[in-house]
C-alpha positions in Angstrom: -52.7 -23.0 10.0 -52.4 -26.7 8.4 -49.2 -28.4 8.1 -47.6 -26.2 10.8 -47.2 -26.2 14.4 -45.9 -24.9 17.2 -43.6 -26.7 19.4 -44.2 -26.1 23.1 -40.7 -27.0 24.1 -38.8 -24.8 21.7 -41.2 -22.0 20.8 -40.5 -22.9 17.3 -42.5 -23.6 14.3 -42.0 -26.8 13.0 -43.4 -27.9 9.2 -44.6 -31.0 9.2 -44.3 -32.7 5.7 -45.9 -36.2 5.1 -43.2 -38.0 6.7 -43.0 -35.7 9.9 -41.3 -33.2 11.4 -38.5 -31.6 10.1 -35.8 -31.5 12.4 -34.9 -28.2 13.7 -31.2 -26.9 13.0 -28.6 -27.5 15.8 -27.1 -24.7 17.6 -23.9 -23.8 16.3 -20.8 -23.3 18.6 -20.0 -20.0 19.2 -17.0 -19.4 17.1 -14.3 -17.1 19.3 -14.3 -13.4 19.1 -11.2 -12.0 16.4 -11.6 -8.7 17.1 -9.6 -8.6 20.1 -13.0 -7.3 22.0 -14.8 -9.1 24.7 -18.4 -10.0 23.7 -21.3 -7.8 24.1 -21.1 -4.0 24.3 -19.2 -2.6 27.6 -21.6 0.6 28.4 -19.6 3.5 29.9 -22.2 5.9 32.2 -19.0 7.7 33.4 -17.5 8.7 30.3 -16.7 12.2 29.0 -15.6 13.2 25.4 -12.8 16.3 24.6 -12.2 17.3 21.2 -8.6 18.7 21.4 -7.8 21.5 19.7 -4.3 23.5 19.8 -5.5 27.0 22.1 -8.7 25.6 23.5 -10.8 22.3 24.1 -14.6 21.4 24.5 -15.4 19.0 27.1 -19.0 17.3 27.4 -20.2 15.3 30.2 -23.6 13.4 30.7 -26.7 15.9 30.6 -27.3 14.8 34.4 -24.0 15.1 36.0 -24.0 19.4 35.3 -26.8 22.1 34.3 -23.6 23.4 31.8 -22.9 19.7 30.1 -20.6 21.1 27.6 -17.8 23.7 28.5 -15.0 25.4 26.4 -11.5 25.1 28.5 -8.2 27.0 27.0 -5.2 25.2 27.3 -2.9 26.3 29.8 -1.9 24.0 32.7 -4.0 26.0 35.4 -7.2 25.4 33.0 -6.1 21.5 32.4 -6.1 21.0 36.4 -9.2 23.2 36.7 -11.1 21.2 34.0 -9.8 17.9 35.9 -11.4 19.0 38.9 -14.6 19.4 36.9 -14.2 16.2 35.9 -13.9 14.3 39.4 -16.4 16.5 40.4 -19.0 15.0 38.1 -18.2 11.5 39.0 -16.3 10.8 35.7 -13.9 8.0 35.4 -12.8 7.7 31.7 -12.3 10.1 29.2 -12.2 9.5 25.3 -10.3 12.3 23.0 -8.7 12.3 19.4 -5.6 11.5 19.3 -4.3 15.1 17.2 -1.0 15.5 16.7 0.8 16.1 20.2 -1.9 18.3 21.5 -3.1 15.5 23.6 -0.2 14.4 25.6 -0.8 17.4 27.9 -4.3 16.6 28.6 -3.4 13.2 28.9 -1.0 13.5 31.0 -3.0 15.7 33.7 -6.1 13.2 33.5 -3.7 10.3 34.7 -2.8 12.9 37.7 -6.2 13.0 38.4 -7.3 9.4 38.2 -9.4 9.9 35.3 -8.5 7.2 32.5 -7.9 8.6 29.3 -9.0 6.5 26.1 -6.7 7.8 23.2 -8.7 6.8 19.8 -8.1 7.3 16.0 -10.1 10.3 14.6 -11.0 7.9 12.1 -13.0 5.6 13.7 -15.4 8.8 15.3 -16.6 10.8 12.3 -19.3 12.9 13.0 -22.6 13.2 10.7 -22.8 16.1 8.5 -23.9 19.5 9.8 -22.4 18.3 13.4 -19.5 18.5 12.9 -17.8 21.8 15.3 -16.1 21.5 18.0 -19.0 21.9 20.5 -20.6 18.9 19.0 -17.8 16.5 18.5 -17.0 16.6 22.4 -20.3 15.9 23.0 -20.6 13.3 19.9 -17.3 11.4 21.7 -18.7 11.3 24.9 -21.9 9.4 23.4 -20.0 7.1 21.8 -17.5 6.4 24.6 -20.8 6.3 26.6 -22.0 3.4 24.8 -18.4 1.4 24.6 -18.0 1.5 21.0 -14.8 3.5 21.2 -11.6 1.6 21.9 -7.9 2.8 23.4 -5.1 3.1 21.0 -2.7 0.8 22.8 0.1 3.1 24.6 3.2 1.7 26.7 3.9 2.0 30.3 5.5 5.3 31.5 8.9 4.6 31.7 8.9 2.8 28.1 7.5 6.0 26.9 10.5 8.2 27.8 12.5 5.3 25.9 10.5 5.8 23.3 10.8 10.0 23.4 14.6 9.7 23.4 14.8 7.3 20.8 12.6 9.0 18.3 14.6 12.3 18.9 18.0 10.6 18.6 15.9 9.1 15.4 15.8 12.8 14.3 19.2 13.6 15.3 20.5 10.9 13.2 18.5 12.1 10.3 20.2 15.8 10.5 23.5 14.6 10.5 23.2 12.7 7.9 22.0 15.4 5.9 24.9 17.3 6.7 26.8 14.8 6.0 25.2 14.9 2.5 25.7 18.6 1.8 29.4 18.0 2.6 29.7 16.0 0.0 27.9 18.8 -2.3 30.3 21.6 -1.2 32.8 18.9 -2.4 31.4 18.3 -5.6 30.9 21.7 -6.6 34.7 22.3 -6.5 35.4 19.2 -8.2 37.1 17.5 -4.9 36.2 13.9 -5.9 37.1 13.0 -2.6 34.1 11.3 -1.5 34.0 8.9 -4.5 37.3 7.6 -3.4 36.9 6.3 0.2 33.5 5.2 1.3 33.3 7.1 4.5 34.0 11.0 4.9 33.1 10.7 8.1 35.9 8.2 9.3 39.0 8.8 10.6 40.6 9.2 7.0 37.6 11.4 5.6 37.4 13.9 9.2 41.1 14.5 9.2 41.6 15.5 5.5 38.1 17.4 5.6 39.8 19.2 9.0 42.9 20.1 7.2 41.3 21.4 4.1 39.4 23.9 6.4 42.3 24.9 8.2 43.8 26.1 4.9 45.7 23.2 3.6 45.7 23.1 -0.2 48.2 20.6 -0.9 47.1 17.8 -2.5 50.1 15.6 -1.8 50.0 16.7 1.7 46.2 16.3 2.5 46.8 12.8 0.9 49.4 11.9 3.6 46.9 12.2 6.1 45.5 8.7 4.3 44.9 5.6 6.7 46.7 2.4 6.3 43.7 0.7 6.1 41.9 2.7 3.2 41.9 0.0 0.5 42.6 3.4 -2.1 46.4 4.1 -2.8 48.0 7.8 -1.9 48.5 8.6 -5.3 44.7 8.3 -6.0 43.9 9.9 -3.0 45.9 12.6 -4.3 44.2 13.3 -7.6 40.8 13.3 -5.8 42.1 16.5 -4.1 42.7 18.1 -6.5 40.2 20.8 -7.3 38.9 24.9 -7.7 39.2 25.9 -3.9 36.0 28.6 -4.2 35.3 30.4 -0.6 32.0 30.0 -0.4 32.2 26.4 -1.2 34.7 26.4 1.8 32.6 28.3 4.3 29.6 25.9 3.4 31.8 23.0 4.2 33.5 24.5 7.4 30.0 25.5 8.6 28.5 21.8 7.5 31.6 20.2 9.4 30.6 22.3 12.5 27.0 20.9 12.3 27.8 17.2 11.4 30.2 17.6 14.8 27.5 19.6 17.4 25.1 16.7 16.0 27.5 13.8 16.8 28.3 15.1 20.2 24.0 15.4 20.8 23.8 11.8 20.1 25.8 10.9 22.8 24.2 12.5 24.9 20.6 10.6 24.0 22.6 7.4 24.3 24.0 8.4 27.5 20.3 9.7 28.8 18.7 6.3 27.2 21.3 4.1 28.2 20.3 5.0 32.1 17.0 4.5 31.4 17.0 1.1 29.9 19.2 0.1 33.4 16.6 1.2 35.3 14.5 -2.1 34.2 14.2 -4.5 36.1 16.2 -7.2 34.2 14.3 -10.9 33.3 17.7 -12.6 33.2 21.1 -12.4 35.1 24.1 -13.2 31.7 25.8 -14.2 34.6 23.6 -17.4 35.2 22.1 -17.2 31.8 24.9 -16.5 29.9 23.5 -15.3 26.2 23.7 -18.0 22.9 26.5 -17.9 20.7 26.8 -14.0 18.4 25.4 -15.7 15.0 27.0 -12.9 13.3 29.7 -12.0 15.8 31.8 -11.6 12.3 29.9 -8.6 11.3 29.8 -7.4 14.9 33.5 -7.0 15.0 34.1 -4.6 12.6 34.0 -1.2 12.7 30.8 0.3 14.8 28.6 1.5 12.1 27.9 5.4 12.2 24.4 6.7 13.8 24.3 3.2 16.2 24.2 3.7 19.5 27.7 3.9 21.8 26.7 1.0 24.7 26.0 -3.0 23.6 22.9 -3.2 22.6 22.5 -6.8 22.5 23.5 -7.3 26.3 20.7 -4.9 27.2 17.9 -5.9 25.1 18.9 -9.5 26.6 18.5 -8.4 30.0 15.6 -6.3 28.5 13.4 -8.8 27.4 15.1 -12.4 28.6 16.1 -13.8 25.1 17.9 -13.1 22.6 15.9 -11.1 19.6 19.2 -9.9 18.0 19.5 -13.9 16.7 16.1 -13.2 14.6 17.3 -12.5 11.1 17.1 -8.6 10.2 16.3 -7.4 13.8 20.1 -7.1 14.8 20.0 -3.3 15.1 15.9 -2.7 15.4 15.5 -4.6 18.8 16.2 -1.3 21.2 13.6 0.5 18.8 11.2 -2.1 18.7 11.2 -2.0 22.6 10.5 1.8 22.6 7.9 1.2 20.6 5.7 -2.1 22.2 7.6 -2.2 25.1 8.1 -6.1 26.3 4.6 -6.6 28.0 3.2 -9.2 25.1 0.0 -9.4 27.4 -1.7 -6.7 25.7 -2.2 -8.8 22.4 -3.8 -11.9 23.5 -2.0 -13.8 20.6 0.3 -13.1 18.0 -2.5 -13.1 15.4 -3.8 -10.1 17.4 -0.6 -8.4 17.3 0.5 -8.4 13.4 -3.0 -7.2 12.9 -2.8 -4.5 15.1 0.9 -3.8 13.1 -0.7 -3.6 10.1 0.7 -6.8 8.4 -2.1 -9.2 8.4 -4.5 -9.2 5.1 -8.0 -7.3 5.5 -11.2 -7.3 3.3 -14.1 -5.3 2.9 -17.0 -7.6 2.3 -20.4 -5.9 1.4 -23.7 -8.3 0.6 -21.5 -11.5 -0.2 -19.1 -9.7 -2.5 -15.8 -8.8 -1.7 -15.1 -5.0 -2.3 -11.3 -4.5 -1.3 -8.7 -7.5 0.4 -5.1 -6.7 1.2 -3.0 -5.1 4.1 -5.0 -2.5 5.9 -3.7 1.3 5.4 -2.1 1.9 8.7 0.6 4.1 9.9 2.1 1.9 12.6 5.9 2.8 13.7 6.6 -1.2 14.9 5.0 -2.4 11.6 7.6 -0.2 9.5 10.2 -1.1 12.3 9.4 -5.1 10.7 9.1 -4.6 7.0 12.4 -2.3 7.1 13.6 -5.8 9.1 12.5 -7.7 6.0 13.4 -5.7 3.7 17.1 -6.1 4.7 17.2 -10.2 4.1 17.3 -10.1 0.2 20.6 -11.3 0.3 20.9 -13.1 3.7 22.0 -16.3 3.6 19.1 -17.8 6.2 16.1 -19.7 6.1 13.9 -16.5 6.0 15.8 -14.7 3.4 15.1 -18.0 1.3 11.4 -17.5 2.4 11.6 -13.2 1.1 13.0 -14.5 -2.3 10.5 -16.9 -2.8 7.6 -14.9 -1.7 9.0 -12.2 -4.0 8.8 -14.4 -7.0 5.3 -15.4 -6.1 3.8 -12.5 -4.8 5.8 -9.5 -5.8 8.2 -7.2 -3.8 5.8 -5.4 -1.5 3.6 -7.9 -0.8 6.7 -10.3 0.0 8.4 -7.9 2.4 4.8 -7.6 3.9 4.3 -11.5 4.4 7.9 -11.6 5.8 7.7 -8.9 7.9 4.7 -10.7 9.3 6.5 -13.9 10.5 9.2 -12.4 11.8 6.8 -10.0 14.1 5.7 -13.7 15.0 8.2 -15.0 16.0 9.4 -11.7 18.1 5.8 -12.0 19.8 6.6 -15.5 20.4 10.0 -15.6 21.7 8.8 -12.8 24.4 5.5 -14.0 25.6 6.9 -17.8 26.1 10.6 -16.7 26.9 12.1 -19.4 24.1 15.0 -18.6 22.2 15.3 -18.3 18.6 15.6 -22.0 16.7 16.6 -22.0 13.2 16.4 -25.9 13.3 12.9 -25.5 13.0 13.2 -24.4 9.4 14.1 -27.7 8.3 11.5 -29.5 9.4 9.0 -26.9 7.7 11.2 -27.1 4.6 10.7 -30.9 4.5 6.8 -30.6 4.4 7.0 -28.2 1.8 9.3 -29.8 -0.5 6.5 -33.2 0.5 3.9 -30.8 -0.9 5.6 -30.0 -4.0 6.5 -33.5 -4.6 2.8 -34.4 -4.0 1.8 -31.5 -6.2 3.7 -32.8 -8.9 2.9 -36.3 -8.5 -1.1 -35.3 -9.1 -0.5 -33.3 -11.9 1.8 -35.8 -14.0 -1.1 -38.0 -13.2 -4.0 -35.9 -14.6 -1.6 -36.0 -18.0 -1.3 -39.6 -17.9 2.6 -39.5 -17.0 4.1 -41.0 -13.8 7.2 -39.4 -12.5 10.2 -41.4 -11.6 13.0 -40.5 -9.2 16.7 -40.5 -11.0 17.3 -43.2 -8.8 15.3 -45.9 -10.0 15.6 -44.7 -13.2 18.8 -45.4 -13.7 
């Protein structure tokens, strides 16, 4: 064909123009995988897919490793072990399954005895097609995919940070029931007009329990249940006084007795979990000895010093989370009483997020688009239900009146981007900076602020330098103006 040829070196057509060849394109640099994944497609031929159900699971294995590939399997320990042993016996090695609910610890759980590896994904990244979608065709509809590597492991901690985790998330739970009784205390109250509560800020504290004993016990005194006052409630005797007085209805008593009882029996529970967790967490092995190490100065060893806040745990957290992880994350503005929880949650092992870019996204606080022929469809934070990512925005969300560099950096964001998405964007640099103060064991430096604020009050400047210039002004400091 005229004007083009074939170059023998390349393989490649070249078109020639008058003046010669056109050079061909050079090869670009491939650009580093984001996603986390290494490249190319990892095939699986051991892989078996379960769809999990609550009373009985469906299991699928290669066509060649068993004339019965599929196989229904209730689930009762005996049948878990039994359908283990099926598993081993047909050379399998990994296993993918839906992560429903808590149906799948069990199975889970046996597989690890077994030496099978279990692959825990998100239903959502597996759908089915239409018309295939039963249980007997979504084991064997996993298993295909697993097969050909495109399903990936939900990332799940170690063992022993996962009984942390248990405890916490059920002392979690604990909390949250005794604070409700703690809330229909407070209505038994109201309904007999005892405008108690509204008058010292705790019922739970020494004042509020001992008045709140008495007036189940039968006192109905008003002047004496005020005597039981505090010195240190800032409200005066006689005010506590008129607060008690009220329409002393039995069943408003009983609910209140019963509610007392409850708040109590929860209070005493909670101990317990700290006591349980508190062994736990000793068990690590610690990255750093206080003794040689001793911790930075308490940047709020003010606030630490008052009175223990109701539903935190009984033992110093801060000394354990600093043996824990080998710095000190309770310095990082907002994470004072999240760092024990955060642990529970990610554990201390950074490895498993090769950067810290890898990490916010897998918390669900990095920005995420849908991009379809050139055009963007949807951009913004991708709708995930991540306990660590709500662990950091409820950090964030607690600096709107902190006094620090990164409460400045929340209040500014908030005026330029709005409250959600600022609590977001903060959120995300503080789970930075905890990935980064773990992974390269560096303490927290709030010096480092300054020198970022310098650049950006440099780009402002700059800013407004180029646009008094595009209006024909010139901008002149104070100083030489004067």
């Amino acid at each position: 064909m005229k004007g083009i040829s074939v170059s023998k070196t390349t393989g490649q057509q070249e078109i020639r123009s008058g003046q010669g060849p056109v050079p061909a394109k050079r090869k670009r640099s491939k650009q580093p995988d984001r996603s986390g994944q290494p490249d190319g497609t990892e095939f699986e031929p051991n892989a078996a897919g379960i769809d999990i159900g609550a009373r009985e699971i469906f299991v699928a294995v290669p066509p060649d490793r068993d004339p019965d590939p599929v196989r229904k399997c209730e689930t009762f320990t005996s049948d878990l072990h039994q359908m283990a042993e099926w598993l081993v016996s047909c050379r399998i090695t990994t296993v993918a399954m839906e992560s429903t609910g808590v149906y799948w610890i069990p199975v889970y759980n046996v597989l690890e005895q077994h030496g099978i590896k279990p692959c825990l994904v998100n239903p959502r990244n597996m759908k089915n097609v239409p018309g295939k979608r039963t249980d007997f065709h979504e084991c064997q509809w996993i298993q295909h995919l697993h097969s050909l590597g495109l399903l990936h492991s939900a990332f799940r901690p170690d063992a022993e940070v996962c009984a942390v985790r248990s405890l916490m998330r059920h002392r979690n739970d604990l909390v949250t029931m005794a604070s409700e009784h703690i809330q229909h205390m407070q209505k038994a109250l109201t309904q007999m007009n005892v405008q108690f509560q509204h008058v010292i800020s705790d019922i739970t504290g020494l004042t509020g329990l001992a008045i709140l004993d008495a007036i189940v016990a039968g006192e109905r005194d008003p002047a004496v249940l005020a005597q039981l006052r505090d010195p240190r409630i800032q409200a005066d005797e006689e005010t506590i006084r008129k607060s008690l007085e009220g329409n002393w209805r039995a069943e408003h008593i009983l609910a209140l007795k019963q509610r007392l009882s409850l708040y109590r029996s929860h209070r005493d529970l909670i101990d317990e979990c700290d006591k349980e967790i508190e062994k736990l967490v000793s068990a690590f092995d610690p990255r750093v000895d206080p003794d040689e190490r001793p911790m930075p100065e308490d940047r709020k060893q003010k606030q630490r010093k008052r009175k223990k806040k109701s539903g935190s745990p009984g033992f110093d957290m801060r000394a354990e989370a600093y043996k824990l992880f080998g710095v000190d994350l309770t310095q990082i503005p907002g994470l004072m009483a999240l760092v024990f929880m955060l642990f529970s949650e990610v554990g201390r092992d950074m490895s498993r997020w090769p950067t810290a870019g890898h990490f916010v996204s897998w918390l669900g606080l990095c920005p995420d688009n849908d991009i379809s022929g050139g055009k963007v469809l949807w951009r913004g934070a991708r709708r995930t239900k991540s306990r660590a990512g709500t662990l950091f925005r409820l950090a964030a969300h607690a600096l709107h009146r902190d006094q620090t560099p990164m409460g400045d950096y929340l209040r500014r964001m908030k005026a330029k981007l709005g409250p959600a998405a600022a609590t977001t964007a903060t959120a995300h640099k503080i789970a930075v900076i905890f990935y980064t103060m773990v992974s390269k064991q560096v303490e927290y430096d709030a010096s480092l602020w300054a020198k970022r604020d310098e650049m950006r009050e440099k780009r402002i400047e700059a800013r407004l330098q180029k646009q008094a210039a595009q209006r024909g002004y010139k901008l002149v400091p104070l100083e030489q103006a004067a």
